[in-house]
C-alpha positions as YAML, in Angstrom:
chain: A
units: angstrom
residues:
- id: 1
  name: UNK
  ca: [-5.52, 89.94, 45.57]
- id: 2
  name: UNK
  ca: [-2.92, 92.34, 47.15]
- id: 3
  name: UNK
  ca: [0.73, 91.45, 46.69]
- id: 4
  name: UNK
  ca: [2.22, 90.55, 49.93]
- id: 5
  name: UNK
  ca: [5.03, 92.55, 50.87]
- id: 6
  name: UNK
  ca: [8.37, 91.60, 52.25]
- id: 7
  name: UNK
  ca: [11.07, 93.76, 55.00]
- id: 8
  name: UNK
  ca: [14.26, 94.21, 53.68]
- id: 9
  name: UNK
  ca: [15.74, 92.08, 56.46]
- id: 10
  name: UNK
  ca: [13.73, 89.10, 54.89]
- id: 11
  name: UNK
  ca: [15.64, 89.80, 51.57]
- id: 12
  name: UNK
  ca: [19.07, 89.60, 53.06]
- id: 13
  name: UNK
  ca: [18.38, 86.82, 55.45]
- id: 14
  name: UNK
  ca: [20.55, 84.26, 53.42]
- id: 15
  name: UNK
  ca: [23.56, 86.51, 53.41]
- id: 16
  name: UNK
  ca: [24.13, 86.14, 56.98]
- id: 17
  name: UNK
  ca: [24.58, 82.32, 56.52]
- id: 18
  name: UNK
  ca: [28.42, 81.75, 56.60]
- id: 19
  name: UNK
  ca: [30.08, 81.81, 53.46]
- id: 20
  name: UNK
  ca: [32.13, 78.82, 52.54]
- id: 21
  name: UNK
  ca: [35.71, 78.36, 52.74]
- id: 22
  name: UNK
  ca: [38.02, 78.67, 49.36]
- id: 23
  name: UNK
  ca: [38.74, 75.42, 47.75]
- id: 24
  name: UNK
  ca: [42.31, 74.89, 48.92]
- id: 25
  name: UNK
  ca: [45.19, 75.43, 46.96]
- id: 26
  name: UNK
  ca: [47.06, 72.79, 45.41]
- id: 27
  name: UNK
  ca: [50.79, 73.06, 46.97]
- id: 28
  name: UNK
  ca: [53.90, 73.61, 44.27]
- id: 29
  name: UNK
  ca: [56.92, 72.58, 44.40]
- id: 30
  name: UNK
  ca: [59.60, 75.57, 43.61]
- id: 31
  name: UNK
  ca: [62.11, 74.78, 40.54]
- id: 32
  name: UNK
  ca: [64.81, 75.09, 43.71]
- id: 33
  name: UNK
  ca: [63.69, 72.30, 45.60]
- id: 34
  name: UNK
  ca: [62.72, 70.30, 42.24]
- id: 35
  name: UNK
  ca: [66.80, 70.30, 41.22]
- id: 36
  name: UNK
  ca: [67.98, 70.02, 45.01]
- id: 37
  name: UNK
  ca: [66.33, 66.35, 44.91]
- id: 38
  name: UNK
  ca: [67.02, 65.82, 41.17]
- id: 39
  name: UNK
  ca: [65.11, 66.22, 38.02]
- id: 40
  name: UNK
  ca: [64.90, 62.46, 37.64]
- id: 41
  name: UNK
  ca: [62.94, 59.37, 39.24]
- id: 42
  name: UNK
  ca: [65.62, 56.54, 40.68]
- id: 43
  name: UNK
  ca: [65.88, 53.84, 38.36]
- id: 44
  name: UNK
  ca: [63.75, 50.82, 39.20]
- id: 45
  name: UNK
  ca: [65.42, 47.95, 40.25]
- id: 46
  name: UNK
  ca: [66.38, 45.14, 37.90]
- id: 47
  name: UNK
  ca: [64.65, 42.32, 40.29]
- id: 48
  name: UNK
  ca: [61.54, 44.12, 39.50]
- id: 49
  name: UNK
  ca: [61.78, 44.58, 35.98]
- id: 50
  name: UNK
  ca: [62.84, 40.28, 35.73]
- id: 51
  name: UNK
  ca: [59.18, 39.99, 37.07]
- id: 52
  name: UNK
  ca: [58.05, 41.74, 34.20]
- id: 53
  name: UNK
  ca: [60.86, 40.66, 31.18]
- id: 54
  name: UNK
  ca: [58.51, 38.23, 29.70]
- id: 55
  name: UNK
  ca: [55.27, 38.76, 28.01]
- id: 56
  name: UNK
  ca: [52.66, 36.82, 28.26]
- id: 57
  name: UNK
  ca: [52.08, 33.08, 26.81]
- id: 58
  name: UNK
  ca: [49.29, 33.17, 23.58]
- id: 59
  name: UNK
  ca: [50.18, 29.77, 22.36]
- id: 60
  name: UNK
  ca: [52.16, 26.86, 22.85]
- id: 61
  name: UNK
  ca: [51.99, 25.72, 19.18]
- id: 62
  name: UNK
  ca: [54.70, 27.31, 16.68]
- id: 63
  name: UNK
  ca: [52.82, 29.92, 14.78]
- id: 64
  name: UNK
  ca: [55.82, 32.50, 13.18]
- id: 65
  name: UNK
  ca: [52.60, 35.29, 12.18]
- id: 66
  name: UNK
  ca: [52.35, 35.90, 15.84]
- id: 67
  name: UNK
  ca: [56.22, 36.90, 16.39]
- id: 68
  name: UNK
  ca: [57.04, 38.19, 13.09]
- id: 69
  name: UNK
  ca: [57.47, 35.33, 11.09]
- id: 70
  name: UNK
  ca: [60.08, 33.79, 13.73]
- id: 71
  name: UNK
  ca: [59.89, 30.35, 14.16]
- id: 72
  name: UNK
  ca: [60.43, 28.35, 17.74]
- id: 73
  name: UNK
  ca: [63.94, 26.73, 18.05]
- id: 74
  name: UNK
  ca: [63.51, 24.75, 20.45]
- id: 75
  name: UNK
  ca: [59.69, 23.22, 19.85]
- id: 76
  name: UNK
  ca: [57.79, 23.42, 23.42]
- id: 77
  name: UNK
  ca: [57.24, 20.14, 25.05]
- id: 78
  name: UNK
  ca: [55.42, 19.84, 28.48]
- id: 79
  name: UNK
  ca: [57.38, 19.80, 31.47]
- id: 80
  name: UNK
  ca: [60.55, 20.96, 29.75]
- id: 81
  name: UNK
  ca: [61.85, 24.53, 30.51]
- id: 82
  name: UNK
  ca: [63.73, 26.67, 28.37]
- id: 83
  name: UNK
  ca: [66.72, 28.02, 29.92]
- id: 84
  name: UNK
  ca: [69.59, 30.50, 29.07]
- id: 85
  name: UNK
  ca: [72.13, 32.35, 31.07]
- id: 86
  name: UNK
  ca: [73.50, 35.57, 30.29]
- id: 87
  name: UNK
  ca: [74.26, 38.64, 31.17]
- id: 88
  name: UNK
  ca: [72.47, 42.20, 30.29]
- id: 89
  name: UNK
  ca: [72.78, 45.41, 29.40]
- id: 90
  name: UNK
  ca: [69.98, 48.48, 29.63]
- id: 91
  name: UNK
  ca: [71.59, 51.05, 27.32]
- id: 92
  name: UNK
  ca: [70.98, 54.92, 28.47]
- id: 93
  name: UNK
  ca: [69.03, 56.73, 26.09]
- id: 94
  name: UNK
  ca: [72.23, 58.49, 24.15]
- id: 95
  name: UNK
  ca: [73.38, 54.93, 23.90]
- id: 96
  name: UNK
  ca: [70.26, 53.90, 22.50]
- id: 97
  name: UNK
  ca: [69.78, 56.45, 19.93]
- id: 98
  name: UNK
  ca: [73.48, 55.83, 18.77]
- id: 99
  name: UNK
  ca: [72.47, 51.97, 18.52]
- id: 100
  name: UNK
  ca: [68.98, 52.77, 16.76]
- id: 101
  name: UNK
  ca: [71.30, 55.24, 14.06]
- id: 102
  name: UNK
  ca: [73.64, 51.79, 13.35]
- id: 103
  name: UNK
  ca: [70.60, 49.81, 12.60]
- id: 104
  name: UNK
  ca: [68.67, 52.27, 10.62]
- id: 105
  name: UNK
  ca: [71.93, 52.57, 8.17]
- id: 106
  name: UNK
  ca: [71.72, 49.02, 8.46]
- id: 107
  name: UNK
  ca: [68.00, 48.53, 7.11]
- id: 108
  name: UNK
  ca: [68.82, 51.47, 3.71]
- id: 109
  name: UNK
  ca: [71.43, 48.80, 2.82]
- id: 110
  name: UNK
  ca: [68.78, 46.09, 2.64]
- id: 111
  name: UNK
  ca: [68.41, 45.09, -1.20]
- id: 112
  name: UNK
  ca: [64.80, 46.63, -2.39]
- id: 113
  name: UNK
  ca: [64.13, 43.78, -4.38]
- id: 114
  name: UNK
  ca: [63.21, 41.30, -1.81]
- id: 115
  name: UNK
  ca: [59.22, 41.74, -0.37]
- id: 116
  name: UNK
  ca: [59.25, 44.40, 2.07]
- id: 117
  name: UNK
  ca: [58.59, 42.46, 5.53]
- id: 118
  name: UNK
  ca: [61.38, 39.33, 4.64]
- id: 119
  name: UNK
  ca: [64.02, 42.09, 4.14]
- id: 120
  name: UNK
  ca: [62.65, 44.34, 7.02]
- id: 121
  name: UNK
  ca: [65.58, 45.43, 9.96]
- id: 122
  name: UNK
  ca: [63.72, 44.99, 13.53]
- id: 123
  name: UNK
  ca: [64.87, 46.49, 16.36]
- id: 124
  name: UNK
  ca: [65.67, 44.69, 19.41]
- id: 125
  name: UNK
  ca: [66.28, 48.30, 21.71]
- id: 126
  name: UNK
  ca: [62.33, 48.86, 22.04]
- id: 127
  name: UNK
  ca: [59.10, 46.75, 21.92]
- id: 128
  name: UNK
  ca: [56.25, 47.55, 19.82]
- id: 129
  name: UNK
  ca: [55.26, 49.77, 22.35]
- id: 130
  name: UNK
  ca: [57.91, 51.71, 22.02]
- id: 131
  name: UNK
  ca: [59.45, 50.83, 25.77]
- id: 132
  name: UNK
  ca: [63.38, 49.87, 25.98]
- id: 133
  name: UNK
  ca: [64.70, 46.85, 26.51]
- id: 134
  name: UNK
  ca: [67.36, 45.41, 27.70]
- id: 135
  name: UNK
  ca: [70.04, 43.49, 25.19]
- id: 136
  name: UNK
  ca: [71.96, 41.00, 26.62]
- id: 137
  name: UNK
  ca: [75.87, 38.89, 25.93]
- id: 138
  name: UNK
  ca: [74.55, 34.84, 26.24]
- id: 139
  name: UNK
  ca: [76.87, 32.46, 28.29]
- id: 140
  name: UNK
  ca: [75.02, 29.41, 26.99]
- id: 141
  name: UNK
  ca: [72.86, 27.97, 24.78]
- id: 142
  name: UNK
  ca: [69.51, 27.92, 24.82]
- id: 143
  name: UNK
  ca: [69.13, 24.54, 26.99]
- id: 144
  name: UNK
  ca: [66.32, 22.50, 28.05]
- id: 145
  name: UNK
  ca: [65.86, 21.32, 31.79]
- id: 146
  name: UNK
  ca: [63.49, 18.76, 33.42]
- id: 147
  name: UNK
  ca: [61.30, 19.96, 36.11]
- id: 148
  name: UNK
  ca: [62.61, 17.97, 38.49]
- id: 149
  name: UNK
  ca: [66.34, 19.49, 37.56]
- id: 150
  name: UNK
  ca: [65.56, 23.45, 38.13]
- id: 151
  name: UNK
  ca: [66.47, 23.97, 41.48]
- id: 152
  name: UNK
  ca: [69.86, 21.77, 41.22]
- id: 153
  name: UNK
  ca: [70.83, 23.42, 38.10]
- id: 154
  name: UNK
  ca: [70.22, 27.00, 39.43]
- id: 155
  name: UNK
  ca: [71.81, 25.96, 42.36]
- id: 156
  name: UNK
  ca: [75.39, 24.63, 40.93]
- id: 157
  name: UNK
  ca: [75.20, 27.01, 39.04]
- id: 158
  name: UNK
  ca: [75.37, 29.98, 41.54]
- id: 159
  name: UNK
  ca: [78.24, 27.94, 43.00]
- id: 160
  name: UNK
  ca: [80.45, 27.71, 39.71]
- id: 161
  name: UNK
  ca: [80.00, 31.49, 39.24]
- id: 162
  name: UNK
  ca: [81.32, 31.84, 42.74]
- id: 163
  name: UNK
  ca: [83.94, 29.66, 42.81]
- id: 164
  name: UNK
  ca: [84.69, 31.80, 39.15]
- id: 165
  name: UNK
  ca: [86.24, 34.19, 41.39]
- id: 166
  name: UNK
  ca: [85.01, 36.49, 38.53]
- id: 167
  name: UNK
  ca: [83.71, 40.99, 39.71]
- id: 168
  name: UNK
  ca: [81.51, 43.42, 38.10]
- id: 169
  name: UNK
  ca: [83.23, 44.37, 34.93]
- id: 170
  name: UNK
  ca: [82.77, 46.86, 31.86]
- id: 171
  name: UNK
  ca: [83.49, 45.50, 27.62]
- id: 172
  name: UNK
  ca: [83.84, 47.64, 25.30]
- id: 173
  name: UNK
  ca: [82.31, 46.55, 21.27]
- id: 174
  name: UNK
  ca: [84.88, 45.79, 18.47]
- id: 175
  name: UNK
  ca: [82.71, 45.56, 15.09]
- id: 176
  name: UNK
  ca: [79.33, 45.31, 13.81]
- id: 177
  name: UNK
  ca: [78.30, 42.38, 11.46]
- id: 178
  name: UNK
  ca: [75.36, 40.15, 10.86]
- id: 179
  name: UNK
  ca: [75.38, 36.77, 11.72]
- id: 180
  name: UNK
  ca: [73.12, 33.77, 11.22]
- id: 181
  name: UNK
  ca: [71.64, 31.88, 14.11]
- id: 182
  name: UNK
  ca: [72.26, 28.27, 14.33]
- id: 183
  name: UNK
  ca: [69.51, 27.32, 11.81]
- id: 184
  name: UNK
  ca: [69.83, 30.06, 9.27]
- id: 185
  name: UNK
  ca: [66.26, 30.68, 9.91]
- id: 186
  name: UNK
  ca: [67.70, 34.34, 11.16]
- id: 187
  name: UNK
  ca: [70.20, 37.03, 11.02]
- id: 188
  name: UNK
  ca: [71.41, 39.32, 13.67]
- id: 189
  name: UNK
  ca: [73.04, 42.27, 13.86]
- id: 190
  name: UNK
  ca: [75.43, 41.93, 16.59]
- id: 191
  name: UNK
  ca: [78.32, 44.22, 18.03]
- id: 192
  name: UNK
  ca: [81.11, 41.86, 19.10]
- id: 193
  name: UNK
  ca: [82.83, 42.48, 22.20]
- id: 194
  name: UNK
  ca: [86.63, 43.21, 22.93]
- id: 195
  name: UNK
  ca: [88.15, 40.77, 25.60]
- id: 196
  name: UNK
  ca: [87.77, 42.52, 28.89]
- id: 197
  name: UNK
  ca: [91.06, 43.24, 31.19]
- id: 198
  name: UNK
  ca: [90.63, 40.10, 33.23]
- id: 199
  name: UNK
  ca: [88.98, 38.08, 30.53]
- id: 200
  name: UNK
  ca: [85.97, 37.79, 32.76]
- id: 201
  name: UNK
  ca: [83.72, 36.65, 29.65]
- id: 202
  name: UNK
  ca: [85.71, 33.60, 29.29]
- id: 203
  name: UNK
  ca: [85.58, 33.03, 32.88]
- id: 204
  name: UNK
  ca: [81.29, 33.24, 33.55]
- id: 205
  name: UNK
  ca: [81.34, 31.05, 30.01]
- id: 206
  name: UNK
  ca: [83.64, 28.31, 31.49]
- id: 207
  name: UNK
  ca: [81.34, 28.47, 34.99]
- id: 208
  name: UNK
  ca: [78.51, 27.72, 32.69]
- id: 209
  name: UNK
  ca: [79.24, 25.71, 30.74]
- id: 210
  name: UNK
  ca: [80.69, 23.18, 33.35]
- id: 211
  name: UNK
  ca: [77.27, 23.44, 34.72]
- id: 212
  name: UNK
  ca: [75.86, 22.61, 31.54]
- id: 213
  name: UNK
  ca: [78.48, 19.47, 30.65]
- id: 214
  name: UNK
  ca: [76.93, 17.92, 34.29]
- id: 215
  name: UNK
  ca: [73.20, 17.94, 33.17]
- id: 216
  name: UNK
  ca: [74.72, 16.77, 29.87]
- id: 217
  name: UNK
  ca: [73.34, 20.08, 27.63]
- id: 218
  name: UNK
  ca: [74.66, 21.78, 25.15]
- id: 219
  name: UNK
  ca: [77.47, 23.93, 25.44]
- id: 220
  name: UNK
  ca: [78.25, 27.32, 23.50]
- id: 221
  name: UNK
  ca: [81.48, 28.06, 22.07]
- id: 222
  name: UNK
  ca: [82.56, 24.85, 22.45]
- id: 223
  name: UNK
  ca: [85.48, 23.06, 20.65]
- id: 224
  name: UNK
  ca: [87.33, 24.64, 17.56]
- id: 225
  name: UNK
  ca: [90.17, 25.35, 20.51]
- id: 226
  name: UNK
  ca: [88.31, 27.76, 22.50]
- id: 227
  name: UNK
  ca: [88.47, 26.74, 25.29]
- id: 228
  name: UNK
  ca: [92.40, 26.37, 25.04]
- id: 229
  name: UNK
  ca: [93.25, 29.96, 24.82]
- id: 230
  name: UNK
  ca: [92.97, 29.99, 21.11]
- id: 231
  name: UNK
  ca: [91.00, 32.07, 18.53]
- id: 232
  name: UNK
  ca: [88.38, 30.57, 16.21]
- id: 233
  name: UNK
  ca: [89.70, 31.20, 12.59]
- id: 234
  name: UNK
  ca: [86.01, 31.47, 11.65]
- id: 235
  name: UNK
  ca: [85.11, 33.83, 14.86]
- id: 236
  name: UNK
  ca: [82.38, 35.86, 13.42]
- id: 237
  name: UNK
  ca: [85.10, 38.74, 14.63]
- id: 238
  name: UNK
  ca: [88.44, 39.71, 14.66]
- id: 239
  name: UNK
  ca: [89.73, 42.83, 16.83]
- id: 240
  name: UNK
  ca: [93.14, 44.63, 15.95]
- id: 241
  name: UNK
  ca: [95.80, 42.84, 17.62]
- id: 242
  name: UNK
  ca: [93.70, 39.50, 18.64]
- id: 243
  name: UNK
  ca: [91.88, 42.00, 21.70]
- id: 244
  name: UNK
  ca: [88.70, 40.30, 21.38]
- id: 245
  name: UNK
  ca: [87.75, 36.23, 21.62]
- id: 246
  name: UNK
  ca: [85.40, 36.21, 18.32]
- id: 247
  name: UNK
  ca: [82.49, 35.16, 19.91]
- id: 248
  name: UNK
  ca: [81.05, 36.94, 22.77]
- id: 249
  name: UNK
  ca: [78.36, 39.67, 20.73]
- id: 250
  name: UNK
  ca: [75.12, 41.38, 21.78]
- id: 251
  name: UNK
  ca: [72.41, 41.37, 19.33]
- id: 252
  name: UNK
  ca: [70.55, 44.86, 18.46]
- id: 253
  name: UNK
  ca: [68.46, 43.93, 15.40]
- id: 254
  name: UNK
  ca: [67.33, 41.02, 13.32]
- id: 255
  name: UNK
  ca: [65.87, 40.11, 9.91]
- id: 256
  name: UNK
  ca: [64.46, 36.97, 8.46]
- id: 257
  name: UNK
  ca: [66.78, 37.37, 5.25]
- id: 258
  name: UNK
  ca: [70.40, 37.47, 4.77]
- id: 259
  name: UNK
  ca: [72.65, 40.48, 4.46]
- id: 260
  name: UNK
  ca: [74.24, 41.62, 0.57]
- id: 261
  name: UNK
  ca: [77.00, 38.38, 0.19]
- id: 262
  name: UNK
  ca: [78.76, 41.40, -2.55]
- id: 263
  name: UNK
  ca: [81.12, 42.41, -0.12]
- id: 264
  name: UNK
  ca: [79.98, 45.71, -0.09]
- id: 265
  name: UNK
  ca: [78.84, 45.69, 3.31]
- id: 266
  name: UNK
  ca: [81.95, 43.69, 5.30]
- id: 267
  name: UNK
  ca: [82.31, 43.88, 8.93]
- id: 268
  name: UNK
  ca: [82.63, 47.39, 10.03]
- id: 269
  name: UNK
  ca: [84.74, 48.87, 12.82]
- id: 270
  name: UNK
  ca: [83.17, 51.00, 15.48]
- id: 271
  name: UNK
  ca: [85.61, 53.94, 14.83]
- id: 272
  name: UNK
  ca: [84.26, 53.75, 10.72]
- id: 273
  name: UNK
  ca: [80.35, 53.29, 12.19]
- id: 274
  name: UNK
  ca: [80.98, 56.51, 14.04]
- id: 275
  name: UNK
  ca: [82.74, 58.34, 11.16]
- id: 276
  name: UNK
  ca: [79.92, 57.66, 8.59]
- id: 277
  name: UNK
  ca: [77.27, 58.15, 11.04]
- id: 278
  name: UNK
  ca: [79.00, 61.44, 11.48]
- id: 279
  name: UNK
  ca: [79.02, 62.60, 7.70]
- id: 280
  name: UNK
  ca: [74.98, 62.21, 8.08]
- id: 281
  name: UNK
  ca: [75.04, 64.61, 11.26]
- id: 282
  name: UNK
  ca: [75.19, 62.19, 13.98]
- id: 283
  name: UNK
  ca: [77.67, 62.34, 16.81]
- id: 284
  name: UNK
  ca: [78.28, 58.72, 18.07]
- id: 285
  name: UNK
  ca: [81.58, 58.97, 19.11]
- id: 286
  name: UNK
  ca: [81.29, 59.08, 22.86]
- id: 287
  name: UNK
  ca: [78.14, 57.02, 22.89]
- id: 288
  name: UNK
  ca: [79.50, 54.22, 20.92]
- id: 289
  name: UNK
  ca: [83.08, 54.41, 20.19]
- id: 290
  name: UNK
  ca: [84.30, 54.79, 23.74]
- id: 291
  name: UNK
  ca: [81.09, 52.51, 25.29]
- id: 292
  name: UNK
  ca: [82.02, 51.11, 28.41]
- id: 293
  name: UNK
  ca: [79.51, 48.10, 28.78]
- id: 294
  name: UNK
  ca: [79.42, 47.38, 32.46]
- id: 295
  name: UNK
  ca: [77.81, 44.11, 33.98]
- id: 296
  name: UNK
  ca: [77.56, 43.33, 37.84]
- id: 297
  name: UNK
  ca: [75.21, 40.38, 37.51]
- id: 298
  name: UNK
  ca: [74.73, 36.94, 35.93]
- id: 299
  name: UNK
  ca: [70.77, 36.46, 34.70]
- id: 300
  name: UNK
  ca: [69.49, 33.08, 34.80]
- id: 301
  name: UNK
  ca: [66.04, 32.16, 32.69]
- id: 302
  name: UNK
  ca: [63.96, 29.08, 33.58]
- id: 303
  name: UNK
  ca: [61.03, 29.36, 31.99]
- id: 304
  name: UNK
  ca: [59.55, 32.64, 32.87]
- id: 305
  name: UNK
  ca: [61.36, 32.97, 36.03]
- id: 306
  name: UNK
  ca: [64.51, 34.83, 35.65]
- id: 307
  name: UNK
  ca: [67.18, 34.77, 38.88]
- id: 308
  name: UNK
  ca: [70.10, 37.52, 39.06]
- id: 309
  name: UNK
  ca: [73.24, 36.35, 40.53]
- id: 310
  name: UNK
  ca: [75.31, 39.22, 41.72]
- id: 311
  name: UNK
  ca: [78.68, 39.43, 40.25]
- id: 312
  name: UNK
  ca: [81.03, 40.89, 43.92]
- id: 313
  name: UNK
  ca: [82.14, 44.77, 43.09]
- id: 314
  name: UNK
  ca: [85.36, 45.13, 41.35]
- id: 315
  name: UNK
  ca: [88.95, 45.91, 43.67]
- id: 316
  name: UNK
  ca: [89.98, 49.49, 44.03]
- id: 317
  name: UNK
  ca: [93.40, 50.46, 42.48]
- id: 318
  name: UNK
  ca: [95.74, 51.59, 44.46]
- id: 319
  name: UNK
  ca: [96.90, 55.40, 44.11]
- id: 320
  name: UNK
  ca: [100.79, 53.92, 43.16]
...
């Protein structure tokens, strides 16, 4: 059989189909315009990240293997809500990595004789996912409320803070010591607080615990002549020239043992932190010593439901 031949315009009859368009071009966006609207994202606001400041529930039996060996305070009882007011504090990340250098001094002090995980120094800046969190300075204890008593609590207690008379405010920290909770069952590493300018930490503690006196709770800081303008003599902290109330702290680590009792390892002042931290090549001194801690809201906890009560902005000085 004879091969059939073909023209040359039978060949080329798919080129004159139309040819399909380039795939487009993804659009870039020019270093210039990138630092016009800033290299960073806006922080997120802290109402969202309340929504999401509790994980979620696995048990409500005490089992310490499933939070590091801790062990509930306050044992869970049905239709009784946990409840704590405070305020808080999301470090920057310089502040943070000055904080993480304290604590990691903290945990080669640890004796080496005790098993590994009693003696082990956790961190409270990050979760084991390695996302911040937020510390916090508590204004009460952790209290108890009936279901039926959440909304009247929550609401007296926006109307103390009010009537407080009490702005946003910055503290600065004093020292850095461990301290046991109120069952020994832990020990936290805490940085206590100087007494602010207008002593608004006594103020928001007063407001709350007025609040908590009415639904008759605990209260924190209570007696020992606190209240009455006085210092504790055995205030976990002691700032030169009486600047600080002994009490007020926020917690950055924790461990299930106790700190040397040698006295090798007394409470240590922020300025001697930052000069030993220094010898090892760390520069803490405007990330720690000179911290300005500001807070502009009151956080209230209720279970897992966590309501910020905005603390009014502070007065502008005058010029004279």
């Amino acid at each position: 059989m004879a091969l059939v031949e073909y023209s040359d315009s039978e060949e080329e009859g798919d080129d004159n189909l139309p040819t399909p368009p380039p795939p487009a071009k993804k659009r870039r966006v020019s270093t210039h315009a990138t630092k016009k609207t800033g290299d960073e994202l806006p922080p997120l606001p802290t109402t969202f990240l309340d929504l999401y400041s509790s994980t979620a529930r696995t048990s409500t039996q005490d089992d310490p293997s499933l939070h590091g060996g801790r062990k509930r305070v306050t044992p869970h009882v049905e239709g009784h809500w946990p409840t704590h007011v405070y305020l808080e504090w999301h470090p920057q990340p310089a502040e943070s990595q000055a904080l993480a250098t304290l604590i990691a001094a903290q945990s080669k002090a640890r004796p080496a004789s005790r098993p590994a995980e009693d003696s082990s120094v956790h961190s409270l800046l990050q979760n084991e996912l390695g996302v911040s969190l937020p510390l916090h300075v508590s204004l009460s204890r952790p209290l108890v409320l009936k279901t039926e008593q959440r909304a009247a609590f929550l609401d007296q207690l926006k109307k103390s803070i009010q009537n407080a008379g009490v702005r946003a405010f910055s503290a600065q920290p004093a020292k850095l010591k461990w301290h046991p909770n109120e069952t020994g069952s832990r020990y936290f590493l805490v940085l206590g607080l100087q007494r602010p300018e207008n002593d608004e930490l006594r103020q928001l503690l007063s407001a709350a615990n007025d609040v908590a006196r009415r639904f008759e709770q605990p209260l924190l800081y209570e007696g020992k002549g606190f209240d009455r303008g006085k210092l504790d003599a055995d205030a976990p902290f002691t700032a030169a020239g009486g600047a600080d109330d002994g009490k007020f702290h926020i917690s950055i680590a924790w461990s299930l043992t106790s700190p040397p009792q040698d006295g090798a390892h007394p409470p240590a002042s922020i300025g001697g932190l930052v000069k030993a931290a220094e010898a090892q090549g760390s520069s803490l001194a405007t990330a720690t010593q000179d911290l300005g801690i500001a807070f502009s809201e009151v956080k209230v906890r209720i279970g897992q439901d966590v309501t910020s009560v905005p603390l009014p902005a502070p007065r502008r000085k005058g010029l004279f």
